[in-house]
C-alpha positions as CSV (number, residue, x, y, z in Angstrom):
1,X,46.7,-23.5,-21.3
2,X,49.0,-26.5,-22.3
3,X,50.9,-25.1,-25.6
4,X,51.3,-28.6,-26.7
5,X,47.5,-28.7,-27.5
6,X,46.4,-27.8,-31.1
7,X,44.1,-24.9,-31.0
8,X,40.8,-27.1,-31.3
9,X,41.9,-28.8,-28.0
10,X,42.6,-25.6,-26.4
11,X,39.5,-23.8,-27.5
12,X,37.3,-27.0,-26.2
13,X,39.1,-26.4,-22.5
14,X,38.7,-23.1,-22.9
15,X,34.9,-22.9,-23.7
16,X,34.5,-26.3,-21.2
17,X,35.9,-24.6,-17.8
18,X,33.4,-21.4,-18.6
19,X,30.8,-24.0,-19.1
20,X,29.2,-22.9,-22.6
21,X,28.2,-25.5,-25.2
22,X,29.4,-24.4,-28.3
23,X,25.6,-22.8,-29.5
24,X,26.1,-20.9,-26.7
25,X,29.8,-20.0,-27.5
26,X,28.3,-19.8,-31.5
27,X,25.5,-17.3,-30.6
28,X,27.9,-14.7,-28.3
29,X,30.2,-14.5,-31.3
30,X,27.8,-14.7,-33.3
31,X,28.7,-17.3,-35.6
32,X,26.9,-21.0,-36.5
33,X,27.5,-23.6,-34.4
34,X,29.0,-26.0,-36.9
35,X,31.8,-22.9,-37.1
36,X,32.8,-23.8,-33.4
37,X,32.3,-27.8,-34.1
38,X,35.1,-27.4,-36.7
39,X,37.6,-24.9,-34.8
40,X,37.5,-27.5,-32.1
41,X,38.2,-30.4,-34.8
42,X,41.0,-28.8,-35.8
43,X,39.3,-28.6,-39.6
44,X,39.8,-24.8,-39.8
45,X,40.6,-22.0,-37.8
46,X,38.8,-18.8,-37.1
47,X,39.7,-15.2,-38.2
48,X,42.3,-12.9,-35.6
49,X,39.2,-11.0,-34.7
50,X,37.2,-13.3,-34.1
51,X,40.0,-15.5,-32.1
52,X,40.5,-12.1,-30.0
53,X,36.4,-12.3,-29.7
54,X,36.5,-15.8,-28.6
55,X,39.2,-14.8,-25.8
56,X,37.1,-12.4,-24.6
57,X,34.6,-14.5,-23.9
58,X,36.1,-17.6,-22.3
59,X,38.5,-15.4,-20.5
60,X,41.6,-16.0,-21.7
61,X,44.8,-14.7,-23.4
62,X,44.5,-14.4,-27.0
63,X,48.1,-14.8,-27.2
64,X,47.6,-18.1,-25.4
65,X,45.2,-18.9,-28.7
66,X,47.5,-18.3,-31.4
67,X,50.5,-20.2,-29.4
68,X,47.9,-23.2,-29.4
69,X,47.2,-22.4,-33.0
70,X,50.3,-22.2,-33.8
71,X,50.8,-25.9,-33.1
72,X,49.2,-26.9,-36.5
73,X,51.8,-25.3,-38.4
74,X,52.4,-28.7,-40.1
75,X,49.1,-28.3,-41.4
76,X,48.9,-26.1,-44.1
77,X,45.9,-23.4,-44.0
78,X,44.2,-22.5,-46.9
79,X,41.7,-19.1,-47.3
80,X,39.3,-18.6,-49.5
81,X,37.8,-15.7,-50.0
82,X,34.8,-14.6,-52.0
83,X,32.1,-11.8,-51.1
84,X,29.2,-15.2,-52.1
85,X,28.5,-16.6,-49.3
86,X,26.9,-20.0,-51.5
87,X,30.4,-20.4,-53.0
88,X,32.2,-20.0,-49.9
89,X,30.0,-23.0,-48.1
90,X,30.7,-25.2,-51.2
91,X,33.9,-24.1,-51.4
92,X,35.7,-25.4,-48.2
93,X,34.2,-29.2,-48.1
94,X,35.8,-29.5,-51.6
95,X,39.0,-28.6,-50.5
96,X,39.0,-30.3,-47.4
97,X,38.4,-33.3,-49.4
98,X,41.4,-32.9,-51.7
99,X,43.6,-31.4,-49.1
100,X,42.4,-33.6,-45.3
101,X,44.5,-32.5,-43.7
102,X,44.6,-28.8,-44.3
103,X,42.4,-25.9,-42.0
104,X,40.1,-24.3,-44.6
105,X,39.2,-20.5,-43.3
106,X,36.7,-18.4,-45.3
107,X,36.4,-14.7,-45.4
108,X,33.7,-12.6,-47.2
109,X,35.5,-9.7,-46.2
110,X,38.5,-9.2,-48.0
111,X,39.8,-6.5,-45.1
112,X,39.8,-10.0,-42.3
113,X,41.2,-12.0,-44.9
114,X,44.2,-10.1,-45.0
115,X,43.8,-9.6,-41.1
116,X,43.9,-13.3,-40.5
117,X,47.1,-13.9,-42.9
118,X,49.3,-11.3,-40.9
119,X,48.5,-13.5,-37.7
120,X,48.7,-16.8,-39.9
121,X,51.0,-17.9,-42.0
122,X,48.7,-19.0,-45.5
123,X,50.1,-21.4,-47.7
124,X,47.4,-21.1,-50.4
125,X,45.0,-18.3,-50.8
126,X,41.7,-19.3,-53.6
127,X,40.7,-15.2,-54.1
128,X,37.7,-14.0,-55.7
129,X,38.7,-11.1,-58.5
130,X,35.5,-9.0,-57.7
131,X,35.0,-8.6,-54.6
132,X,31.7,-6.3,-54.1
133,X,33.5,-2.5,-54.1
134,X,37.0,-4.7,-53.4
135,X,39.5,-6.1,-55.7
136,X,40.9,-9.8,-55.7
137,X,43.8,-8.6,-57.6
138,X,44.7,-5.6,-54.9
139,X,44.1,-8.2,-52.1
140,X,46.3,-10.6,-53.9
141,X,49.7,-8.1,-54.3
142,X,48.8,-7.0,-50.4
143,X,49.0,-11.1,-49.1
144,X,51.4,-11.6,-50.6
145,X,53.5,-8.2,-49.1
146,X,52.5,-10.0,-45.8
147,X,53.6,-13.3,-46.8
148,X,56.1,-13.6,-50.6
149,X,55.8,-17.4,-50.3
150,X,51.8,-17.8,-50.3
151,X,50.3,-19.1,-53.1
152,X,46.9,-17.6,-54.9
153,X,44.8,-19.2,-56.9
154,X,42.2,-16.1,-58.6
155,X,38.8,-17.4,-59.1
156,X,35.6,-15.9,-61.2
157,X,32.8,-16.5,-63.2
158,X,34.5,-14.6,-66.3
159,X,37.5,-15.8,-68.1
160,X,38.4,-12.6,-69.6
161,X,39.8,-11.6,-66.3
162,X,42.6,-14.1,-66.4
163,X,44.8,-11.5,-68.4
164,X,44.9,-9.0,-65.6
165,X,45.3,-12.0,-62.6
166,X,48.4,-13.1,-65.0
167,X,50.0,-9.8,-63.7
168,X,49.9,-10.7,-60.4
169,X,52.3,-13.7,-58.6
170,X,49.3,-15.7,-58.3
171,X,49.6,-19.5,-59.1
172,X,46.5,-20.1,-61.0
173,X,43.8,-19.2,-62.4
174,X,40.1,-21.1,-61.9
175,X,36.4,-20.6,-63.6
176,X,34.1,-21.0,-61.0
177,X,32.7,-23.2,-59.2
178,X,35.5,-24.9,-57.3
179,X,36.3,-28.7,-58.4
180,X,37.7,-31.0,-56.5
181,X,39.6,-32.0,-59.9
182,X,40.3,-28.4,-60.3
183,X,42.1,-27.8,-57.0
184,X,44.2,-30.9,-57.7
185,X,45.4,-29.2,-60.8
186,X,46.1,-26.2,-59.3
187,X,48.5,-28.0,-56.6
188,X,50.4,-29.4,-59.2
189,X,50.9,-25.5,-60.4
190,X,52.2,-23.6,-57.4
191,X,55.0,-21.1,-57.6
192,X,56.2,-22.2,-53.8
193,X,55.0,-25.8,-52.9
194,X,54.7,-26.7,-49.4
195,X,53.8,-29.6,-47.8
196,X,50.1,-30.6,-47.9
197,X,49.5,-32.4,-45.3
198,X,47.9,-35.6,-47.8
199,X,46.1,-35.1,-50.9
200,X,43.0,-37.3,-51.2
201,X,43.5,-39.4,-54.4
């Protein structure tokens, strides 16, 4: 596998030489097939375990993957993470169309969310404070052990909680739902900027 091809081009030659479409790829993960259609447009990436799942299946090196992944390092790679499935699905679109350039991963599971940032290197983490039995403030201080320079951005339903995320490095601090107006404010807020890749207008 060419190491010059983003990971959406390597995963497409991947899952074309074992001859799956990508329902069939979707269904042995098992994830949705519009999950697939976006890893192989390069509009977000998949968790480590499910990337290791993925080489499993088309037969390939996992380390071979992340090289290929590894190749949109311009692009900056957001998480969110939030243990409501509805506000992670109208979550990413929103940020995708501030940020156009960026790969959007979402993680119900606060335990793959900080799986996937010690194998990618986050640039902005949007973080649920309750997190069913977990803790969005605990998963905070342990992202950013993995990575000082990553930004967080808490989110919730209750404002009161904003005194305890202050204690935390995070950037921000959002009401849910996720704006599109919202995220552009928070960008302007970060504690370690990066580059974004374009910022829709």
């Amino acid at each position: 596998m060419n190491k010059k091809l983003t990971f959406g081009q390597a995963l497409l030659a991947a899952r074309k030489r074992k001859g799956l479409s990508q329902q069939q790829l979707a269904d042995r993960l098992p994830v949705i097939r519009s999950s697939v259609a976006n890893w192989e447009a390069d509009r977000r990436l998949p968790s480590a375990t499910i990337m290791a799942r993925i080489a499993e299946i088309l037969e390939v090196d996992v380390a071979e993957l992340l090289d290929a992944a590894n190749e949109n390092a311009t692009r900056p790679i957001v998480i969110v993470v939030d243990d409501n499935p509805i506000v992670l699905s109208g979550s990413a679109p929103i940020i995708e169309e501030v940020m156009p350039k960026a790969l959007v991963v979402c993680f119900s599971s606060p335990s793959q969310a900080l799986e996937f940032a010690k194998e990618n290197r986050v640039a902005l983490a949007f973080l649920d404070i309750e997190l069913g039995l977990a803790n969005g403030i605990d998963l905070c201080n342990a992202l950013i052990k993995v990575n000082p320079r990553m930004n967080a951005v808490f989110l919730t339903a209750y404002p009161d909680y904003g005194v305890d995320a202050w204690g935390t490095e995070a950037s921000g601090f959002m009401v849910k739902p996720i704006t599109a107006e919202g995220v552009k404010a928070q960008l302007k807020k970060l504690r370690h900027p990066f580059p974004t890749g374009g910022i829709a207008a």
